[in-house]
Backbone as CSV, one residue per row, in Angstrom:
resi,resn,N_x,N_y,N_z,CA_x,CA_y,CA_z,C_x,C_y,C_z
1,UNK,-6.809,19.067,-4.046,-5.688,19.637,-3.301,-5.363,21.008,-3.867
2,UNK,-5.174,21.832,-3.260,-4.088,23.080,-3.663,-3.455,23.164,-4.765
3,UNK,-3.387,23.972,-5.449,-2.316,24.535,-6.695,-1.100,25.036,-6.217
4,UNK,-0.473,23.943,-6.362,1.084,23.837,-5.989,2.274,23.499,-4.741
5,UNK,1.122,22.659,-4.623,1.240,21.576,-3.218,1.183,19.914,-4.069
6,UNK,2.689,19.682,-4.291,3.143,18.409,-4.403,2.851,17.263,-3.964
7,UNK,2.987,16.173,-4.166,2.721,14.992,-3.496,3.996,13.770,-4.293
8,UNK,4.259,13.532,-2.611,5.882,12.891,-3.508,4.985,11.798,-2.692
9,UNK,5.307,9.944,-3.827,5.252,9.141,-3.141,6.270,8.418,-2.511
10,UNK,6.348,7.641,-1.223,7.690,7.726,-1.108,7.110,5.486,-1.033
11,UNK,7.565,5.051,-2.649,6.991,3.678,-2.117,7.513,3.607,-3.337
12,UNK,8.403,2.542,-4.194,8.370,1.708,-5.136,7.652,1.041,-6.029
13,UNK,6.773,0.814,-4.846,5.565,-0.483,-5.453,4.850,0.456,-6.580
14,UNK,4.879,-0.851,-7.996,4.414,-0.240,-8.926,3.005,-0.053,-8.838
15,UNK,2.329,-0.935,-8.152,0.761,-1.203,-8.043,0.421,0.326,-7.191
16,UNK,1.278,0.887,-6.462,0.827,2.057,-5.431,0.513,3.306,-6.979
17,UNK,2.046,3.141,-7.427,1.876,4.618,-9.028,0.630,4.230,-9.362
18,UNK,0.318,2.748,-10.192,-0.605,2.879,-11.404,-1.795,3.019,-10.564
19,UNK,-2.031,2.867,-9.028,-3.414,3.288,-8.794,-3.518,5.242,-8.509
20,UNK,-2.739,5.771,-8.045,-2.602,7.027,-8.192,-2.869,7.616,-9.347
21,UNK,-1.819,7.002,-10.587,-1.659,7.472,-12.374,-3.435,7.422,-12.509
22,UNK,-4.083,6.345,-12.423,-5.052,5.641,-12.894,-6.573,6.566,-12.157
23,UNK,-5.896,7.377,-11.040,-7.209,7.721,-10.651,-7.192,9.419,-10.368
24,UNK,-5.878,9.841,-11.506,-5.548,11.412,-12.039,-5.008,12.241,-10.700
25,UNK,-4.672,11.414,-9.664,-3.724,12.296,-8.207,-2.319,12.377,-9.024
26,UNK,-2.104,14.006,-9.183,-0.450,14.051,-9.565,0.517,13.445,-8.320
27,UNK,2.047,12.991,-8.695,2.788,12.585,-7.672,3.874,12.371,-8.517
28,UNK,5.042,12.626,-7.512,6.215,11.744,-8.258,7.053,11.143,-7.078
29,UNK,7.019,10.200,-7.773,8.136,8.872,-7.347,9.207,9.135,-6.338
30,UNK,9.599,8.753,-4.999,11.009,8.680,-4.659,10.918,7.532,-3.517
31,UNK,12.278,7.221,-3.503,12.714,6.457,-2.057,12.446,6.779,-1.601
32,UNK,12.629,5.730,-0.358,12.234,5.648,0.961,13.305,5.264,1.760
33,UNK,14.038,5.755,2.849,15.098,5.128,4.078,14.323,4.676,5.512
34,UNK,13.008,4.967,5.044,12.113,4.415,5.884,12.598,2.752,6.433
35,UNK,12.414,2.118,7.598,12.437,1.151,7.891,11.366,0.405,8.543
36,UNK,11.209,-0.698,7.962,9.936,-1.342,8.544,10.001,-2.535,9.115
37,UNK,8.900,-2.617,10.217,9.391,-3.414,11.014,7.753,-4.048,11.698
38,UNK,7.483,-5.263,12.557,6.655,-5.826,12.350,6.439,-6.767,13.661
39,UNK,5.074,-5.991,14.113,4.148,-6.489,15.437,4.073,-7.499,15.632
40,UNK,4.050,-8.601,15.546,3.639,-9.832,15.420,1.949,-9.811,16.100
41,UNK,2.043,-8.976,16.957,0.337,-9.191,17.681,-0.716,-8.392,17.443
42,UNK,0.075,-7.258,16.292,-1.085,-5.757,16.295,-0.693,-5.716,14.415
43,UNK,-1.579,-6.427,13.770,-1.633,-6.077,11.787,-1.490,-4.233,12.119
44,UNK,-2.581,-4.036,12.601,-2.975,-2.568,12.640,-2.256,-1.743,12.974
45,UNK,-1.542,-1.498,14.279,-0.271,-0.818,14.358,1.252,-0.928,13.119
46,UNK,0.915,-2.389,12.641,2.281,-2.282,11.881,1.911,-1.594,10.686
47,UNK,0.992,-1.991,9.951,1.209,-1.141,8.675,0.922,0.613,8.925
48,UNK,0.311,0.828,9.971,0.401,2.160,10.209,1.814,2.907,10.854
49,UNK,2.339,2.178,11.377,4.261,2.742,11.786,5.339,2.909,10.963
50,UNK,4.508,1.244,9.824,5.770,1.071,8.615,5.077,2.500,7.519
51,UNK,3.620,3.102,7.085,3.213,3.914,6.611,4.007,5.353,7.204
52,UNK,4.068,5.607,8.220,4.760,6.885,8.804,6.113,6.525,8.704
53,UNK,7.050,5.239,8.640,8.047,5.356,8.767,8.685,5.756,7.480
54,UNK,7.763,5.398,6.299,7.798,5.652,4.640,7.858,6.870,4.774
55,UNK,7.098,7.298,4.868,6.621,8.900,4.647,7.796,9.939,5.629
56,UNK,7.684,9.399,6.692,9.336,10.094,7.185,10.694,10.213,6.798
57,UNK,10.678,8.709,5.536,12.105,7.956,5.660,12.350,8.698,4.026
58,UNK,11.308,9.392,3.445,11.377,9.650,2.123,12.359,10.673,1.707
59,UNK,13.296,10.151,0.978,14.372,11.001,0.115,13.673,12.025,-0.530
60,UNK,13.842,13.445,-0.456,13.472,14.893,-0.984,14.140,14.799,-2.108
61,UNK,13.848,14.764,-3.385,14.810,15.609,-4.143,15.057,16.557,-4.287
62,UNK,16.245,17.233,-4.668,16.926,18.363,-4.755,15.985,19.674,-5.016
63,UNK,15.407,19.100,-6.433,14.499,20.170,-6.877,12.860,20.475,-6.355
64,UNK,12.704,19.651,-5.387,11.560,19.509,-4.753,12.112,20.639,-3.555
65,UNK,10.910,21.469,-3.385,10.733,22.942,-2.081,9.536,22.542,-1.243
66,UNK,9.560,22.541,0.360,8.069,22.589,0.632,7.609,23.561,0.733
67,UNK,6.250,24.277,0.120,5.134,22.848,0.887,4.938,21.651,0.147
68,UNK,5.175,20.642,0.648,5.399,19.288,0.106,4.475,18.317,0.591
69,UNK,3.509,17.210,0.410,2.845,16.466,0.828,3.638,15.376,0.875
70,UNK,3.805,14.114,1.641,4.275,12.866,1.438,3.930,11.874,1.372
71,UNK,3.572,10.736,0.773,2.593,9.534,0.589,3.524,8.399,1.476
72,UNK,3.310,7.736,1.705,3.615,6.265,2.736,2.322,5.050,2.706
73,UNK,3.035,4.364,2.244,1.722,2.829,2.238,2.659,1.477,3.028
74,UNK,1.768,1.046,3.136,1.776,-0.040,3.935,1.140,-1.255,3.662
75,UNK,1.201,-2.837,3.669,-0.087,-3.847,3.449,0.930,-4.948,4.108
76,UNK,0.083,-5.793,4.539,0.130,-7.257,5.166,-1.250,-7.578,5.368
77,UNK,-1.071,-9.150,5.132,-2.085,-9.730,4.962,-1.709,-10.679,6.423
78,UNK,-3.359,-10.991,6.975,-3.287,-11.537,8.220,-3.870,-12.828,8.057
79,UNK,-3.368,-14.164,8.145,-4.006,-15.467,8.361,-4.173,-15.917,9.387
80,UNK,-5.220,-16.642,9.876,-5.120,-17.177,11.409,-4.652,-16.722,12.548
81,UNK,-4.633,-15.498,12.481,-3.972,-14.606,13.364,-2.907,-14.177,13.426
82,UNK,-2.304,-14.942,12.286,-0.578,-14.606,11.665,-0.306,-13.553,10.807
83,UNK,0.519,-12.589,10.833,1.055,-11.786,9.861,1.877,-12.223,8.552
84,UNK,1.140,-12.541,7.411,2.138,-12.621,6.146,2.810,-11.447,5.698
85,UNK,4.124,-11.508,5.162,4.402,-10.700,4.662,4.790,-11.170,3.195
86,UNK,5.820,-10.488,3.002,6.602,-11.173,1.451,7.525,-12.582,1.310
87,UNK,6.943,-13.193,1.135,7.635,-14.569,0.919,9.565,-14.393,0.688
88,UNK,10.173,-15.195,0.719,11.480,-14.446,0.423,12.031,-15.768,-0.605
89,UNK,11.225,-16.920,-0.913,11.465,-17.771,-1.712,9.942,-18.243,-2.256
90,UNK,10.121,-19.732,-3.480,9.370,-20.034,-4.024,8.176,-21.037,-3.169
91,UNK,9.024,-21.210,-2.338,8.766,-22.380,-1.151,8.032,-21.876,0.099
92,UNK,8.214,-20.725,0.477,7.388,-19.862,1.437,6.062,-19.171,0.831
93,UNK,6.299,-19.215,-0.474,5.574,-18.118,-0.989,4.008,-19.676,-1.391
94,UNK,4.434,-20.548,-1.813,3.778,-21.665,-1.490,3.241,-22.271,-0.573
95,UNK,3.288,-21.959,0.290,3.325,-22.294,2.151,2.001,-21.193,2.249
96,UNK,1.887,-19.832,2.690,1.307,-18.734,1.873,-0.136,-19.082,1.004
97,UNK,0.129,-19.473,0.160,-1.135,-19.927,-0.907,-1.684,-20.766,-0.254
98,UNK,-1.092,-21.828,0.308,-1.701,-22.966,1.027,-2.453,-22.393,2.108
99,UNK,-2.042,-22.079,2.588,-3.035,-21.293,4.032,-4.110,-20.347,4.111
100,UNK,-3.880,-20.068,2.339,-5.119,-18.929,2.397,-6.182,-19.385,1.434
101,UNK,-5.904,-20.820,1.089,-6.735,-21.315,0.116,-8.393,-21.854,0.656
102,UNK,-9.116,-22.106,0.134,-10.428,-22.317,0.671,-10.790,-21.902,2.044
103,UNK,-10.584,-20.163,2.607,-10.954,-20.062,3.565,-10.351,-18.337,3.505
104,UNK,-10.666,-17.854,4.558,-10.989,-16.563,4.752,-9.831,-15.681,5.428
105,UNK,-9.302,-14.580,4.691,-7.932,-13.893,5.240,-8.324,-12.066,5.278
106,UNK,-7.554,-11.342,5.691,-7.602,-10.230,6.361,-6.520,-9.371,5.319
107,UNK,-6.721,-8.376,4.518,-5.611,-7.882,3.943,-5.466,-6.086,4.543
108,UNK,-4.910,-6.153,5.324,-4.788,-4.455,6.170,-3.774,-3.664,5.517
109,UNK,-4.002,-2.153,5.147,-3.777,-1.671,4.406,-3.667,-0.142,5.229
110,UNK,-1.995,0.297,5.459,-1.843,1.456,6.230,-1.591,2.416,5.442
111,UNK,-1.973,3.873,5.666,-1.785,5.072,4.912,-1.291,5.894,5.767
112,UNK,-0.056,6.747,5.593,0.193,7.821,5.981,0.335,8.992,4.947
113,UNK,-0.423,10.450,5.410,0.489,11.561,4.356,0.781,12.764,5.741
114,UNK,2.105,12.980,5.224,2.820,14.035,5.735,3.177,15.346,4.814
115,UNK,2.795,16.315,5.756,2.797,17.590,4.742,3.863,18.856,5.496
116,UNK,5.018,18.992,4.714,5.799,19.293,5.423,5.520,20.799,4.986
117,UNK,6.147,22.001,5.972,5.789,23.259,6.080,6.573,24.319,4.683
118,UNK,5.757,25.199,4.344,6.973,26.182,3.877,8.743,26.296,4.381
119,UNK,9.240,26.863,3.546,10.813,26.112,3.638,11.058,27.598,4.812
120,UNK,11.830,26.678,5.460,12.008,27.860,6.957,12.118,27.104,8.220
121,UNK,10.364,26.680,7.778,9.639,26.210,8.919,9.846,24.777,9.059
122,UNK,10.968,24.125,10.075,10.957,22.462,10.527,9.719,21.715,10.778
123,UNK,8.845,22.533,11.267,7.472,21.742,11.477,6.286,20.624,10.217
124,UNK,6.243,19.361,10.602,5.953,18.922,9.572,4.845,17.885,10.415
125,UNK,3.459,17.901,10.005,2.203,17.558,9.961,1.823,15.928,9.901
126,UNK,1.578,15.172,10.341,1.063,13.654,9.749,-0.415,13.135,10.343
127,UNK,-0.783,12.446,9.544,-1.703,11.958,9.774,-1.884,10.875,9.557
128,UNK,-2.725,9.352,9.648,-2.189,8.048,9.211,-3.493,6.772,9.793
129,UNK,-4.043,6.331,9.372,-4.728,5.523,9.563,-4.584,3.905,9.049
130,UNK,-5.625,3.733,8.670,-5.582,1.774,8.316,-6.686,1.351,8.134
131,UNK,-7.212,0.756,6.997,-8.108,-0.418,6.261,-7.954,-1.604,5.893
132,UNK,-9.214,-2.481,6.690,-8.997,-3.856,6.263,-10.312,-4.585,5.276
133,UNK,-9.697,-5.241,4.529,-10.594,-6.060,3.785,-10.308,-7.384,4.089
134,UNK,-11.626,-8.195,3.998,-11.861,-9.727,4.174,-12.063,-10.322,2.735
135,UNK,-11.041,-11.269,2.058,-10.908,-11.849,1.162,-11.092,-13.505,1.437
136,UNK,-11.919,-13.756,0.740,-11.587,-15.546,0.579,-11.278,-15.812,-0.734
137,UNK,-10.843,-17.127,-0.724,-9.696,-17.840,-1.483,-11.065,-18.860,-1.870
138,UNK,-11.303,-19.745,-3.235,-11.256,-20.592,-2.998,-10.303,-21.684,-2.760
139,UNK,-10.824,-23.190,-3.157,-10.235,-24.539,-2.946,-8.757,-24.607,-3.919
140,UNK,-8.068,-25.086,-3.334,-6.725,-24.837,-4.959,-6.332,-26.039,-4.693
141,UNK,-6.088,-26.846,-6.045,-5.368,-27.905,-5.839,-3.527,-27.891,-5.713
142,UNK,-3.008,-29.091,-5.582,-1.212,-28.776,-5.804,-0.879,-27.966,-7.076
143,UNK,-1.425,-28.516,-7.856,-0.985,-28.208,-9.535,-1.425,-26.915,-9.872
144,UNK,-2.665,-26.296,-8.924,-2.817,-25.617,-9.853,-2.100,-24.276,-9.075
145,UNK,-1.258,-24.609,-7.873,-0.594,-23.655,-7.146,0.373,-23.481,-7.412
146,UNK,1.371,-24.893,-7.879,2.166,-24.838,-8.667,2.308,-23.923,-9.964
147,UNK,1.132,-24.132,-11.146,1.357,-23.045,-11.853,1.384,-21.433,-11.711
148,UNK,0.524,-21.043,-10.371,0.987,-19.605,-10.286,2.084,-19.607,-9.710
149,UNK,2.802,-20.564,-8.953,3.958,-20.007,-8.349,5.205,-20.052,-9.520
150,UNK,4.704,-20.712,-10.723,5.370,-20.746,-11.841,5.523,-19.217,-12.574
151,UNK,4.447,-18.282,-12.535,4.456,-17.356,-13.212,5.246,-16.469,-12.595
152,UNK,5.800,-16.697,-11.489,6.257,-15.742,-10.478,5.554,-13.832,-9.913
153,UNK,4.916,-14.169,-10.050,3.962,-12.944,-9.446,3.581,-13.240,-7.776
154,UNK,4.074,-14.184,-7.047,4.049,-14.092,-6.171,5.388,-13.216,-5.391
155,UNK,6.388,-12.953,-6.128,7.543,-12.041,-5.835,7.131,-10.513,-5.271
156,UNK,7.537,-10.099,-3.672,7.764,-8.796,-3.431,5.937,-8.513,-3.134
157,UNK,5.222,-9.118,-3.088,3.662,-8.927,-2.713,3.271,-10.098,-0.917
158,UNK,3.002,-8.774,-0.542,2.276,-9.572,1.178,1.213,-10.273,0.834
159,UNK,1.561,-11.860,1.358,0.826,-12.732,1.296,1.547,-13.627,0.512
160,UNK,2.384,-13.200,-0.541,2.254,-14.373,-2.332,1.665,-13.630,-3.022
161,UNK,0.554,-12.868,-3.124,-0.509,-12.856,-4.112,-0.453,-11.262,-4.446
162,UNK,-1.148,-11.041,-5.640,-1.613,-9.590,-6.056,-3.268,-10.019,-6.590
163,UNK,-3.861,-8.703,-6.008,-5.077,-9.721,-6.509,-5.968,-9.212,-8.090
164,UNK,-4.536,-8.340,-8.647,-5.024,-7.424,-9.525,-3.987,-7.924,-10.852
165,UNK,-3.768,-9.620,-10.166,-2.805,-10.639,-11.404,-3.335,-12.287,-11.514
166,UNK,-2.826,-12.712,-12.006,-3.989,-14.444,-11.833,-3.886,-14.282,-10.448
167,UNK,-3.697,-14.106,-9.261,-4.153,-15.146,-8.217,-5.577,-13.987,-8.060
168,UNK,-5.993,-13.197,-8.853,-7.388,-12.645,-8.793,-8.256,-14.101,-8.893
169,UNK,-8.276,-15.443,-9.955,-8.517,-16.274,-10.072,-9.264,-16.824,-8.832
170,UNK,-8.469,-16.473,-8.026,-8.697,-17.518,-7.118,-9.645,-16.642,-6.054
171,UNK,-10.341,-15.301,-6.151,-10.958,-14.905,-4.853,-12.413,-15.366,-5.148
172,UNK,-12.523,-15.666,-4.486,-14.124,-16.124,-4.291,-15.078,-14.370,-4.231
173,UNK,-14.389,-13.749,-3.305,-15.541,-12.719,-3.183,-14.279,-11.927,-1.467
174,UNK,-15.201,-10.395,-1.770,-14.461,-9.692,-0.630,-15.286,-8.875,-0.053
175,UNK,-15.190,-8.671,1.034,-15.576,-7.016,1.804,-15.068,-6.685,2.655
176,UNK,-14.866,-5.181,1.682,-13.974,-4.036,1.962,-13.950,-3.108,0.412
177,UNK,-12.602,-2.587,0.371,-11.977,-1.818,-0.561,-11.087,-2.737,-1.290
178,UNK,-11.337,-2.490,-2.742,-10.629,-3.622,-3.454,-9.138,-2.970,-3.556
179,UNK,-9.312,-1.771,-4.134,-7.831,-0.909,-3.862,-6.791,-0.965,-2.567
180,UNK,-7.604,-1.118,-1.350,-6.848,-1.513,-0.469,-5.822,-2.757,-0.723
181,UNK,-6.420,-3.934,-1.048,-5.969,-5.146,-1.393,-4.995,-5.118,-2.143
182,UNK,-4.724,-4.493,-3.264,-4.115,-4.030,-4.647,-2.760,-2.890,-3.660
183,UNK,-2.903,-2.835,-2.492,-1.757,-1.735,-2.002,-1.614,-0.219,-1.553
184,UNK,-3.204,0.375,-1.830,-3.496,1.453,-1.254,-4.477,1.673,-1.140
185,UNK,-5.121,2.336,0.095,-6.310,2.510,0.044,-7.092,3.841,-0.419
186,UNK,-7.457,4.213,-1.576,-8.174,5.335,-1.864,-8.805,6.153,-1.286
187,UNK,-9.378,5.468,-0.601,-10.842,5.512,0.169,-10.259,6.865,1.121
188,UNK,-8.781,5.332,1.960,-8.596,6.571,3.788,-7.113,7.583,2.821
189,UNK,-7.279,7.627,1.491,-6.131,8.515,1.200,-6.959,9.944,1.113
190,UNK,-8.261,10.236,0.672,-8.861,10.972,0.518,-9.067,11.493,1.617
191,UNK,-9.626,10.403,2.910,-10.182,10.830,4.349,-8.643,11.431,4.947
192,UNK,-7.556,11.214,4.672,-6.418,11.672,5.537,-6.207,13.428,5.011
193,UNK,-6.278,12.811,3.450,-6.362,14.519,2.562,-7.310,15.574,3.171
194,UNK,-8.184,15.061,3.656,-9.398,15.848,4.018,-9.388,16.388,5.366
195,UNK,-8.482,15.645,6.085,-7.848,15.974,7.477,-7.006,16.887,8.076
196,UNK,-6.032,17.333,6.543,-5.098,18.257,6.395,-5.707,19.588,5.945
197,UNK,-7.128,19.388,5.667,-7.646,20.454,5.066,-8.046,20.399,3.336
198,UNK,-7.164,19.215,3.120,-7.044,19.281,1.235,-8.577,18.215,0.451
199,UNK,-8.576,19.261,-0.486,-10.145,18.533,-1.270,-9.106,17.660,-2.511
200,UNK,-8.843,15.776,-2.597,-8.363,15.413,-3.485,-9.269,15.149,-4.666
201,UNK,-10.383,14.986,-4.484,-11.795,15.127,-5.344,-11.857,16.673,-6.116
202,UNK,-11.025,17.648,-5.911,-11.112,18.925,-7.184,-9.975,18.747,-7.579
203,UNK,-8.929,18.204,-7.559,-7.589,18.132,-8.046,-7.868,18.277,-9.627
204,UNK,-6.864,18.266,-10.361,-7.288,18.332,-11.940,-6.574,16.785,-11.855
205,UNK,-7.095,16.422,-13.097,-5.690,15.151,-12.988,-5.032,15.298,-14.311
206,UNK,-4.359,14.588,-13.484,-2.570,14.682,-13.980,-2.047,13.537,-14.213
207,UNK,-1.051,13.661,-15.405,-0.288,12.226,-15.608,1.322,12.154,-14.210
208,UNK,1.538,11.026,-14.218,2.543,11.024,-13.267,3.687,11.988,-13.521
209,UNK,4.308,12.610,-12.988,5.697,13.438,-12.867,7.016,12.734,-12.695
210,UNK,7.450,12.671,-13.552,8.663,11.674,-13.579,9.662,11.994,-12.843
């Protein structure tokens, strides 16, 4: 990317920083007033609306000027044609494991970046796509679902699971992008960068910007 063209992420999720931190893209951290909201019939449209709605909904800080880039992610995992999202108890989030155990699930993974103009100029740029990976689960017994739902790492992750914490345990095998799975996809963050014009492959890297 450019020398001195920012990249604010606008996402919480810690798994989104440490894959950014981890793969030397500078960025710093902010909210989101983004609101998200959810297709029941299209995986693909939702994480790509809730991705633009991030990236739109993102709090500027003060000391931040554009030209500004904006990050937005997105993930739900699809079973049987159903949309999981985040469990909201111990008991759903169990329900969840059960359904994705010995058999084959869909984890879709939306990206938006928005690059807003020199300060003046209202005009602001997006671009936004979506990746899916096919994960299987194996066989899980009660007990042994019980103990991950014991560790609580099924909290605040689409599906129940992270697959970059024990319920890694449990994948049999995938194809796709493993980063996708984990909450962002590398892959279409580069292809969107590359869309705007920006090379994220010469960037220098950088530790995160607090």
């Amino acid at each position: 990317m450019s020398a001195g063209l920012r990249l604010l992420l606008a996402s919480e999720s810690p798994r989104r920083r440490e894959l950014l931190a981890a793969a030397g893209i500078p960025f710093r951290p902010v909210p989101s007033r983004g609101r998200e909201s959810v297709d029941p019939n299209d995986p693909f449209m939702t994480v790509e609306a809730n991705a633009k709605a991030k990236a739109e909904g993102a709090v500027i800080p003060p000391d931040e000027a554009p030209p500004l880039l904006v990050l937005g992610a997105d993930t739900v995992v699809v079973c049987g044609g159903s949309i999981l999202g985040k469990p909201t108890d111990r008991e759903e989030a169990g329900d969840m494991i059960r359904r994705l155990a010995g058999g084959r699930h869909t984890v879709v993974s939306g990206v938006a970046v928005r690059r807003l103009a020199a300060h003046g100029d209202r005009s602001a740029e997006i671009v936004a796509g979506c990746a899916e990976t096919d994960v299987w689960f194996r066989e899980l017994t009660d007990p042994q679902i019980q103990a991950y739902l014991d560790t609580g790492e099924w909290r605040d992750k689409a599906g129940a699971y992270g697959i970059q914490g024990r319920a890694g345990l449990f994948v049999e095998r995938i194809e796709g992008e493993y980063f996708a799975v984990v909450g962002l996809s590398l892959r279409l963050l580069v292809s969107l960068l590359a869309q705007l014009g920006l090379d994220a492959l010469s960037t220098p890297a950088a530790d995160v910007v607090a």
